[in-house]
Structures are given as C-alpha cells and as structure tokens.
C-alpha atoms as one frame of an Amber mdcrd trajectory, in Angstrom:
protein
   0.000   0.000   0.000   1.181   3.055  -0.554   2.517   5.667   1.555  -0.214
   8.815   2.617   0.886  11.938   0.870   1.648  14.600   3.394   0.259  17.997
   2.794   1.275  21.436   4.790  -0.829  24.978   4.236   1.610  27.668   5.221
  -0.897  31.120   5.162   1.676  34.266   5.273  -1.327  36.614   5.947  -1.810
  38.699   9.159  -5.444  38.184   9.359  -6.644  34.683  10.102  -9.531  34.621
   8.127  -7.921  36.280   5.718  -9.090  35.672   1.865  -5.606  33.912   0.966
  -6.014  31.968   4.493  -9.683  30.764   3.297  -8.606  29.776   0.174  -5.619
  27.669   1.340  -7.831  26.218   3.794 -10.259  25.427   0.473  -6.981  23.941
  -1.030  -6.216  21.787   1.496  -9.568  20.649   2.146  -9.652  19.364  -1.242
  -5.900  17.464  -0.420  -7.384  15.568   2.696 -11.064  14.714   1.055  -8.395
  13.182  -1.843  -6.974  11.293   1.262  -3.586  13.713   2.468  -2.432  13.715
   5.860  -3.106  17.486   6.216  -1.783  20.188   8.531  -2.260  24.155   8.384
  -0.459  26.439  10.043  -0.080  30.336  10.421   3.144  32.118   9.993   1.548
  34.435  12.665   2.031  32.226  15.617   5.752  31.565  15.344   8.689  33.720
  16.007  11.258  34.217  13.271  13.693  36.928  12.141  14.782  38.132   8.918
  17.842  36.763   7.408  20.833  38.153   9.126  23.090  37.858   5.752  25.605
  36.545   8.292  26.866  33.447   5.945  26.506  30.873   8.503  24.542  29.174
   6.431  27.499  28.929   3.832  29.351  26.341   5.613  26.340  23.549   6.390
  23.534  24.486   4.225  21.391  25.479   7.322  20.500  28.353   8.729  22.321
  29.006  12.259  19.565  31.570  13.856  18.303  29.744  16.484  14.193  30.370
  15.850  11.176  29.353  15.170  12.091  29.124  11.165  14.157  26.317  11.717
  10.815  24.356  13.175   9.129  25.586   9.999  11.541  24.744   7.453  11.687
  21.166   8.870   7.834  20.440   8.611   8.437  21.580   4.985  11.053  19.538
   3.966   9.083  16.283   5.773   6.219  17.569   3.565   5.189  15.876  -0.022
   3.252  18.750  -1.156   3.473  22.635  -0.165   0.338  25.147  -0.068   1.929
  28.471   0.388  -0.417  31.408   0.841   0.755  34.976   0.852  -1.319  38.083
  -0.127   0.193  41.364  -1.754   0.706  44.102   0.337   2.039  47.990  -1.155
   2.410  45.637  -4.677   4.411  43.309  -3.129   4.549  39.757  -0.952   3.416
  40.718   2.606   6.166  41.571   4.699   5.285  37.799   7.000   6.072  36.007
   3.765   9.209  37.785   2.396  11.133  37.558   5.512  10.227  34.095   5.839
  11.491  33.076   2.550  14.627  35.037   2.927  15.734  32.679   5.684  15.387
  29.877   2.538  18.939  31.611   1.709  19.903  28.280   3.482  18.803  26.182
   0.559  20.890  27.988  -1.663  23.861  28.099  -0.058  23.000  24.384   0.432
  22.360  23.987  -3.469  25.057  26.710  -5.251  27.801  26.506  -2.856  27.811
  23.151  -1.376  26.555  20.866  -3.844  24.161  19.281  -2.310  20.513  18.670
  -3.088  17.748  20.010  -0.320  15.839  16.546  -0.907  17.584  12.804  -0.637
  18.002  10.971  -3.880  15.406   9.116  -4.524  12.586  10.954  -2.980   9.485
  11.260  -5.146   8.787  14.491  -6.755   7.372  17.303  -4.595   4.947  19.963
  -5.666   3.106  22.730  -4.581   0.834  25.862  -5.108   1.059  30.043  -4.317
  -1.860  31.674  -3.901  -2.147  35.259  -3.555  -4.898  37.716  -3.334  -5.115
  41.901  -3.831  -7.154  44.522  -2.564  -6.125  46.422  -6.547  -6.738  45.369
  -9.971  -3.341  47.762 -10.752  -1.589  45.892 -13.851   1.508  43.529 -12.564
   0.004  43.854  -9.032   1.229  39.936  -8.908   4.662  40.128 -11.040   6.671
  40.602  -8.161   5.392  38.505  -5.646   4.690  35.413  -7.894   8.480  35.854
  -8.619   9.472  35.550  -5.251   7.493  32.608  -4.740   9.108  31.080  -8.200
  12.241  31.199  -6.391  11.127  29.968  -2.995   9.594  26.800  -4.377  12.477
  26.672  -6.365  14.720  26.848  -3.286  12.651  23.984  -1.639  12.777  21.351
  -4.817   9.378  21.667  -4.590   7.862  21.908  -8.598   5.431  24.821  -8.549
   2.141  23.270  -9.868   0.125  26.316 -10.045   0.087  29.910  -8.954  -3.870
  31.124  -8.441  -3.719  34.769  -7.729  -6.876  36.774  -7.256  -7.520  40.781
  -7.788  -9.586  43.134  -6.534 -10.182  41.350  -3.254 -10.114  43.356  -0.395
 -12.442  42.858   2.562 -12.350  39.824   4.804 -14.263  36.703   3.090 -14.635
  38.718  -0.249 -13.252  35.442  -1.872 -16.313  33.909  -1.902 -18.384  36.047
  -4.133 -15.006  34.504  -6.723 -16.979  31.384  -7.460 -14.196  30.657 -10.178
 -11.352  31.343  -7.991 -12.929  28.729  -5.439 -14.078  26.281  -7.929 -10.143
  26.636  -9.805  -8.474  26.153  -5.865 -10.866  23.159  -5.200  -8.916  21.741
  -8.505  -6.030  22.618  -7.942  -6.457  20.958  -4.954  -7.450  18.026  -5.648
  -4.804  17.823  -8.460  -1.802  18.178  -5.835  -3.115  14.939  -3.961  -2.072
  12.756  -7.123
C-alpha cells in the first residue's frame, strides 16, 4: 500500500480569516477529502527573524539563527506537497512572507555553494501551489510577488504546480463572491493529492 501523501498549508497573511487563508484552507480541504495527511499552520504564531546575511549558512547548508524558522523549514522539507499562501501588500509579498522566505537563503547556499541537493536521492517528486490575493486590480500587481514565490519553491525542490492569484479582493471573506477562484483552488487541490 502506498505511503499517505503529506500535505502542509503555510498562510503568510496577518489576518486569520484572511481571503488567501480561506482559500488555502479550500486547497487543502480538497488534499485531505483526496486522502492527504493534512496540517495548516499560520506564519503568525511563530517567532522568526529576517535573514541576518551573516553566511553561517554557507558552511552547512542550514540556517544558524536559532528560531522558530528552523521548526518551519523542517515540517516543509518532511512535507510531499506545499500550499503556500501569501497576499500582496504595497504591490508586493506581505512583509510575514518575504522575511520568511529570505531565511530559505539556506537552501541555496546548500544547493550553489555546497553541492548538495535540499531533498535525498530518490525521494518522489514534490509539488506545490502560491496563492495570492489583492485589494487592486493595478496591472503587474502579482509580477513581483509570484516571482518571489518562483524562487522559494524553487529553493525547496518543490515543482510549482500552479500559482492562483486573485484581484480586486479586499475585505475579509470577499473570496467567496469569486466562485471561479474557489471552484479553480478546489482543482487545484485536488490535483496536488495525485
């Protein structure tokens, strides 16, 4: 039989019922009714600094600042597939999300300067979704912050399946007058737990 896919819902967003929160709770839903072992977590309720640009990472591929990022970045390397959820903020990834991913400066020191793959040989391939929703409908409101996520999931080995980003959604639960944007994250859901 094989093994249960493990799922984790990272949501970057200040507000807890935020719309990028709901719909990575949506996503996820969809991963454990496909049959996931599922977890969800806030950024919110850990502790974790920006990246100190200190090099420590540069000698073992991990990052020596001894917080909460560390317990983070563990869960998501034990993880087969990665729901990251971040909205945009002054036209860019919310501040919660961006230092986050900074401290995945790790991985690349891990990857460009030591050689080494983030993920064991052998491991089956990983994959994940971004989502991302904005208060404007400003062209390239999402340019930016889908390329920072690019690079995170690229950090991680993780193969970015889709990235399902939403304008013009403002006010808390706004998302769900978007019937497309939570029929598509349903899908996209459901697609992950294959």
């Amino acid at each position: 039989m094989p093994n249960t896919l493990k799922c984790l819902a990272l949501s970057a967003s200040p507000r807890r019922d935020g719309n990028t929160a709901l719909l990575a709770r949506l996503a996820l839903g969809a991963c454990a009714e496909a049959g996931c072992d599922v977890e969800f977590l806030y950024l919110v309720d850990f502790r974790y600094e920006p990246c100190r640009a200190c090099e420590g990472c540069y000698a073992t591929g991990r990052c020596v600042v001894p917080d909460d990022a560390g317990v983070l970045y563990e869960k998501i390397l034990a993880a087969d597939r990665l729901i990251f959820a971040a909205p945009v903020f002054s036209m860019g990834i919310c501040a919660q999300a961006k230092v986050f991913i900074d401290r995945a400066q790790q991985f690349w020191a891990a990857k460009y300067l030591l050689g080494r793959r983030v993920i064991e040989e052998g491991r089956p391939e990983r994959r994940g979704i971004f989502i991302s929703c904005a208060g404007t409908t400003l062209p390239g409101v999402f340019e930016g912050t889908v390329r920072v996520a690019r690079y995170f999931f690229k950090m991680l080995e993780i193969k970015l399946q889709a990235s399902l980003c939403y304008a013009g959604v403002e006010k808390r639960g706004e998302i769900f007058n978007n019937r497309a944007a939570l029929e598509e994250t349903v899908a996209q859901g459901r697609l992950l737990a294959l």
